[in-house]
N, C-alpha and C positions, 0 to 999 in steps of 0.2 A: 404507551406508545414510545418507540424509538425512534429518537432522531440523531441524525450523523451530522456533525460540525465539520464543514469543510474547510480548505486551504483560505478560502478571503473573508471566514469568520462568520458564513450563513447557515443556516441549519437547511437540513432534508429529513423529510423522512425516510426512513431506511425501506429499502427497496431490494429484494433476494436478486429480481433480476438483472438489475445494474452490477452486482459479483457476476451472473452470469456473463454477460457481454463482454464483462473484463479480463475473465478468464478465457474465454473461447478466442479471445486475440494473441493472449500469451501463445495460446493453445498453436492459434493457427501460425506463428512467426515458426516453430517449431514442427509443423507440419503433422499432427495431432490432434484428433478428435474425441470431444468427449461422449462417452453415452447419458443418456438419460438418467439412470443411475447416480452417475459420476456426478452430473448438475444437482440432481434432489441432497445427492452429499454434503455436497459444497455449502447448498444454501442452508442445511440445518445444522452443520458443521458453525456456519457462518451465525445463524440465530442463537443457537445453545450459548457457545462462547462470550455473544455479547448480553446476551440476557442474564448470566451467571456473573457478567461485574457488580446486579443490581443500581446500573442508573441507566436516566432516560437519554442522556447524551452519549455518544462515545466519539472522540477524535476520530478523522480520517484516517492518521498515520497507525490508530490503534486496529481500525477496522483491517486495513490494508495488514498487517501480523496477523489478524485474526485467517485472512484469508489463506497468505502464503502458510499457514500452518495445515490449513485444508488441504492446499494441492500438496504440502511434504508427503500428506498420507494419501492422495490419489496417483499423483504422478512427478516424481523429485524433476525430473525435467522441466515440466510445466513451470514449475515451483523457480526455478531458476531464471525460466523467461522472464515470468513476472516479477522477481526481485531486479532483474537486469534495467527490466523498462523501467524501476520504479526512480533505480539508478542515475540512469538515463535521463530521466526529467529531473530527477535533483541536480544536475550539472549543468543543464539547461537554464534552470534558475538561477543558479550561481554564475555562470557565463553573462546571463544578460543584465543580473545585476552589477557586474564590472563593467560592461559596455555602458551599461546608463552614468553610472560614476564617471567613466571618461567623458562620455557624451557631452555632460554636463560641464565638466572641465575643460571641453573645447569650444563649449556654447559661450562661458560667460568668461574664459581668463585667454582661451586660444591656445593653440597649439606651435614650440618654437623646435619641434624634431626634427623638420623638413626646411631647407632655406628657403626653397624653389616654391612650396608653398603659400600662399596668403590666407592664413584663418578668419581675416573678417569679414571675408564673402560670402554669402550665404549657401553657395553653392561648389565652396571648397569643406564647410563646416559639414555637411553631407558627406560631401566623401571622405573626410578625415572619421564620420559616427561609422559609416558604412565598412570603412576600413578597419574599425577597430575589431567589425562583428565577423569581418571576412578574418581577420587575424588569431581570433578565439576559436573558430570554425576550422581553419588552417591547424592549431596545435591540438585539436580536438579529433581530426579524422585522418591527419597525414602523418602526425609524429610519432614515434613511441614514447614510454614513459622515461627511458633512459635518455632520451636525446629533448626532452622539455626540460630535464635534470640540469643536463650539461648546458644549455643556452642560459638558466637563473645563475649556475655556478661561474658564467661569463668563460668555458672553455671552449664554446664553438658559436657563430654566430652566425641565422641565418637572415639574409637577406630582403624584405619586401615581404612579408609573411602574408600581408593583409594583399598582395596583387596576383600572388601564384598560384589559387583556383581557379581564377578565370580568365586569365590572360596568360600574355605572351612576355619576354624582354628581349631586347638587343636583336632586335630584329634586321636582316638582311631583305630588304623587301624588292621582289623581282616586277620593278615598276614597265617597262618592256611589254609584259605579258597584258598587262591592265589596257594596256596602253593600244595592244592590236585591235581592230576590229572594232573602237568603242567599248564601252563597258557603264553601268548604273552604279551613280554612289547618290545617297541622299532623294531615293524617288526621283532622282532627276539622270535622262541620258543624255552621256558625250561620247562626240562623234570622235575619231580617231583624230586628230590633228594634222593639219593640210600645211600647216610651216612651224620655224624654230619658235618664234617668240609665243604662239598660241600652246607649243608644246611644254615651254616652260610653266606657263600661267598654270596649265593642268595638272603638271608635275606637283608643283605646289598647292595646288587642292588637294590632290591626294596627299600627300604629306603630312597637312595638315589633319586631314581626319584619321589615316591611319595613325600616325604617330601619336594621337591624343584616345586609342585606345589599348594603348600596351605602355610600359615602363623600360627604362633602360637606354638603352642607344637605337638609333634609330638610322640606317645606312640603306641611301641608295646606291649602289658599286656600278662603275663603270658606266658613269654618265654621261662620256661621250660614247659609247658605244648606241647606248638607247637612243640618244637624239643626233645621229651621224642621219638616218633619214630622213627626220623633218628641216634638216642642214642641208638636204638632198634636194628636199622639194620649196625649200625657199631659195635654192641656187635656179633650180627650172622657172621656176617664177621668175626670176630676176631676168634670165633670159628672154623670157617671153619676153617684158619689157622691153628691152633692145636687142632688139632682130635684126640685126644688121647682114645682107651678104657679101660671099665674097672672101677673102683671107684673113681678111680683120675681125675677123668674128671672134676667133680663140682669143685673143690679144686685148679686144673688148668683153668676152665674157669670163676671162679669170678679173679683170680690173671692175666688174658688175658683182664678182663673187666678193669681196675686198666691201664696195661700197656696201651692197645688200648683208651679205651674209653673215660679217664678222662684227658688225653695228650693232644688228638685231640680236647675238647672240652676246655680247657685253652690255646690253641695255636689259636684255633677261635676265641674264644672270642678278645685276643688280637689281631689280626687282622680284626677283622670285627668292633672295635671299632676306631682302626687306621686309617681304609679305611674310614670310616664318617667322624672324625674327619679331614682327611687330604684334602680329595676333598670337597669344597663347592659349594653352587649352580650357574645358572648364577648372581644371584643378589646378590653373596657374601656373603652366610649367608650359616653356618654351622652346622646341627645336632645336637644338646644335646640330650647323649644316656647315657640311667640309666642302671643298672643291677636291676633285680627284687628278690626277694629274695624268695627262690623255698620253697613252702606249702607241693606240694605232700609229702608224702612219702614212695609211690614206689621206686622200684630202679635206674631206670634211671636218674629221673627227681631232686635226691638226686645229683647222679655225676655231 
């Protein structure tokens, strides 16, 4: 009886049609089928060879030669596939064996690469393990072999390696559009905002969630432009308030625009730049938030 020693040290018995299934995937990544013929090949190709070592064990990685010598003599393509995937999964284990190495070196000593960072949180230690796997993944399907060369020899240096499959950075984000109509963030809907200081408050939820799923800079452009309306509709407000008629209405509603309008949107601002500034993301990194300095000069968008 033969039995096959696998990769974590247990025995099998050898089995013809486990080469088969193994082949017919090479087969199939290649777009190639074998006949029947070709399989009985394989598998007495695959017996002969191992029974002519005379012993009852043969290693996995010997059986695996035994095999790719089978497909050299049915089909040299095939033969390639299957050396390519064997490849392939050797990389794979070398890749996760250095994620686990760092892993570990961020579990118990921390990570100081990042300032913005805090590695004792449990849920920054995560994204620094997951980062590392996104980062191996990154020089494994994006790079070439000359430009993994050049970033060890320190002649070119790419940026955030572990954040650029599945994100974004430096985002210009067109909060305006979010903002028409309502829009759903978090299973939960909001309504379009009916004044300035409810516009800020929203402002700054979205900020916060989009910004804590991208890297980089993070810019809302032309802030008064977006909230010049809800500046609009807490001026109508304010009027409703004092209805006064008669000629003195203009003269009491620019001095209603002064009380109302220009309070609530310096009482925003300082809160909606408190609320970024004071919650950070899960990965510990906090919002930098500019003021823009307002072009128009309409009236709103002046206050």
């Amino acid at each position: 009886m033969l039995y096959v020693i696998k990769k974590d040290g247990t025995r099998e018995e050898f089995n013809p049609q486990k080469i088969v299934a193994a082949v017919n995937k090479s087969a199939e990544r290649i777009l190639y089928t074998f006949s029947d013929e070709e399989k009985d090949f394989i598998c007495r190709f695959a017996q002969e060879h191992a029974d002519s070592l005379g012993k009852n064990e043969i290693e996995i990685q010997e059986m695996h030669n035994i095999v790719e010598g089978a497909l050299e003599r049915v089909n040299p393509a095939v033969a390639k596939s299957y050396r390519d995937y064997r490849n392939y999964k050797l990389d794979f284990i070398h890749m996760m064996d250095d994620v686990y190495t760092k892993s570990q070196a961020i579990r118990y000593i921390g990570d100081k690469s990042n300032a913005n960072t805090d590695s004792a949180l449990v849920a920054t230690k995560r994204s620094l393990i997951f980062n590392e796997l996104n980062k191996e993944l990154y020089q494994k399907f994006f790079m070439t072999t000359e430009e993994i060369q050049a970033c060890r020899d320190g002649y070119i240096y790419i940026h955030d390696m572990s954040a650029r499959r599945d994100t974004m950075n430096c985002c210009l984000f067109n909060v305006q559009e979010v903002l028409k109509g309502g829009f759903e963030m978090g299973n939960l809907w909001y309504n379009e905002p009916k004044t300035l200081d409810v516009a800020f408050d929203v402002i700054g939820d979205i900020v916060l969630s989009a910004a804590s799923q991208q890297y980089g800079g993070f810019t809302v452009p032309n802030i008064e432009l977006i909230l010049e309306p809800y500046a609009e509709k807490s001026y109508a407000a304010g009027l409703r308030v004092l209805r006064v008629p008669g000629p003195a209405v203009p003269i009491r509603a620019d001095r209603r625009r002064k009380q109302v309008v220009l309070p609530a949107f310096l009482i925003s601002v300082v809160d909606c730049r408190d609320a970024i500034h004071r919650v950070s993301t899960f990965f510990r990194r906090t919002p930098c938030v500019f003021r823009a300095i307002p072009w128009d000069s309409s009236r709103c968008p002046q206050v």
